[in-house]
C-alpha positions in Angstrom: 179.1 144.4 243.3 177.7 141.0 244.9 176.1 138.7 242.9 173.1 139.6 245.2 173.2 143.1 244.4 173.0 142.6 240.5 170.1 144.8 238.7 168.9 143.2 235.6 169.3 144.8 232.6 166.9 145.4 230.1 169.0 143.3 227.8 167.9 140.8 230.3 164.3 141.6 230.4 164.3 141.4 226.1 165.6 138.3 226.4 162.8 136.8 228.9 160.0 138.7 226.6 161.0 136.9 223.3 161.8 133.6 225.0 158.1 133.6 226.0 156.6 134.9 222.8 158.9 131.7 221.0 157.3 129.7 223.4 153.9 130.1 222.8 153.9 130.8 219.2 154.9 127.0 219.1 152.0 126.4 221.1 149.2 124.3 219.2 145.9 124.4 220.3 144.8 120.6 220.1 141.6 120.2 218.0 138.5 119.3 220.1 137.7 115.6 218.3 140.1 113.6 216.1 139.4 114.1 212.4 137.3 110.6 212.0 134.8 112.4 214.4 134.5 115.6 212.1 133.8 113.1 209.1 131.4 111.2 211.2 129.4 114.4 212.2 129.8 115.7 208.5 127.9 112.3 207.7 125.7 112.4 210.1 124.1 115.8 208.8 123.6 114.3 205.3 122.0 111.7 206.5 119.6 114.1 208.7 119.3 116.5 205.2 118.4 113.3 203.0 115.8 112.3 205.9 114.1 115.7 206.0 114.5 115.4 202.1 112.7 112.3 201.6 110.0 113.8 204.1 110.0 116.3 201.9 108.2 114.4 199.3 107.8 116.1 195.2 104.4 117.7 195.5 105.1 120.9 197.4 104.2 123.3 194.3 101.8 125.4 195.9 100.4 127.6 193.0 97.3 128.6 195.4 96.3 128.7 198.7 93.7 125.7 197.9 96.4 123.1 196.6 95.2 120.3 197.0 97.5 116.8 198.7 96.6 113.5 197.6 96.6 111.3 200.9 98.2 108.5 199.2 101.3 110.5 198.6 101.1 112.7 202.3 100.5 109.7 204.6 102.6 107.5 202.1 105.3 105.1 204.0 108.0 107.2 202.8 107.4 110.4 204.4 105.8 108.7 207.2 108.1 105.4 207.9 111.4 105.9 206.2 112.2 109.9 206.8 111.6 109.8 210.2 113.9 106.4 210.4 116.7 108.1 208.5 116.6 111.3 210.6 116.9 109.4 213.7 120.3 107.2 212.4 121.3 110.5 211.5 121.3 111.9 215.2 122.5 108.3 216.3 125.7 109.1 214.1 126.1 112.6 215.3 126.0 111.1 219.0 128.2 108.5 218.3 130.5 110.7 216.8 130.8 113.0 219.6 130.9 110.8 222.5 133.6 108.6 220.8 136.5 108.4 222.6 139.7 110.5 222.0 142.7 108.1 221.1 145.5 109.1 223.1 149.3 107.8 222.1 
């Protein structure tokens, strides 16, 4: 038989079939953003949560449905100045930490 005749075996075949499955069980999927990024956006979030938090404010028992807000404590510069402000650097960090740039070596 010539050497261009030859049918492969199915010893062959097996032996192309696990080659591949070794090959891509070695495959690692690369992660989307370093792990500094996932610590930036885990940060940023906290930062959001205390924001919301402090615009949150301590008197929100409502016992009725004619509680009553003092407007010294609703339009106070807390809930009004600072949340807002601390919300904001908390997207800022989630930006930055998403558009920062992959390192490659």
């Amino acid at each position: 038989m010539s050497k261009k005749a030859q049918v492969k075996t199915s010893l062959d075949v097996d032996k192309k079939a696990t080659t591949n499955v070794e090959e891509t069980s070695n495959f690692k999927s690369p992660l989307l953003f370093e792990k500094k990024n996932y610590q930036l956006m885990l940060l940023g979030l906290l930062v959001i949560f205390a924001g919301y938090g402090l615009m949150m404010g301590t008197n929100n028992d409502i016992e009725s449905l004619t509680a009553k807000f003092p407007k010294e404590e609703v339009y106070s510069a807390r809930r009004i100045i600072i949340a807002p402000i601390v919300i904001v650097l908390g997207f800022i960090i989630e930006i930055y930490a998403i558009l920062s740039a992959k390192k490659n070596n």
